[in-house]
N, C-alpha and C positions, 0 to 999 in steps of 0.2 A: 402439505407434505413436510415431516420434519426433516432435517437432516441428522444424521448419526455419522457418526468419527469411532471406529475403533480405538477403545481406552478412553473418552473422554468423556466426561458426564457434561450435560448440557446444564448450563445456568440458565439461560435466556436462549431458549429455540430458536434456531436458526442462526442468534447473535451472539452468544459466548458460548464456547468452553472449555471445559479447563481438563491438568490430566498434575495430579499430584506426582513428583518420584525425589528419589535422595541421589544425592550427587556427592562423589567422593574426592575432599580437595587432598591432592594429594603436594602437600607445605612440607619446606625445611624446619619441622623444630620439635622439640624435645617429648610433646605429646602422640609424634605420629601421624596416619592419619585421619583427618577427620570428616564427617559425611555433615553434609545441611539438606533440608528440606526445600524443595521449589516447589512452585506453580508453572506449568507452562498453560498459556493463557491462546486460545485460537479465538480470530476474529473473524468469518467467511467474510469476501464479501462477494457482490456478483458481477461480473465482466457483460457488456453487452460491446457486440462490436459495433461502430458506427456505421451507418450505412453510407452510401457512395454521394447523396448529397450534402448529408453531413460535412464530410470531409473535405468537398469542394468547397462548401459556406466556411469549415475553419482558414481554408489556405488564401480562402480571400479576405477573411477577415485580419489574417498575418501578413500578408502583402500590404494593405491599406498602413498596417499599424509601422510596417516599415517604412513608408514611401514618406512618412509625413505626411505634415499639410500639404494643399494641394499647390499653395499661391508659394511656398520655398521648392518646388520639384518642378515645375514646370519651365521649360526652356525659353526666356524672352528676348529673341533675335531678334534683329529689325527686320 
């Protein structure tokens, strides 16, 4: 399934495209004003949400990465 974008022509299906137009800069100087040429350039990309173990395996894996080592966090009372 390709994707389509209103105005854009596709370089690379699904992964570039592009959409020509002219831009009016509108400058202090004796010429006026003047217009340039762009590209605006779309890159899709695709979001997946994680799922609910996912994100438990991230938040544990950022806890560990806080806590330190184990042998500086650990409490040595008599």
């Amino acid at each position: 399934m390709t994707l389509e974008l209103q105005g854009y022509t596709a370089v690379f299906d699904n992964l570039v495209y592009t959409k020509r137009e002219q831009v009016i800069l509108n400058c202090d100087n004796p010429v006026g004003e003047q217009s340039i040429d762009i590209t605006k350039v779309i890159m899709p990309v695709r979001f997946t949400e994680p799922t609910e173990d996912q994100v438990v395996d991230y938040l544990r894996k950022k806890a560990e990465e806080l806590r330190g080592p184990k042998g500086l966090t650990q409490n040595k009372m008599p």
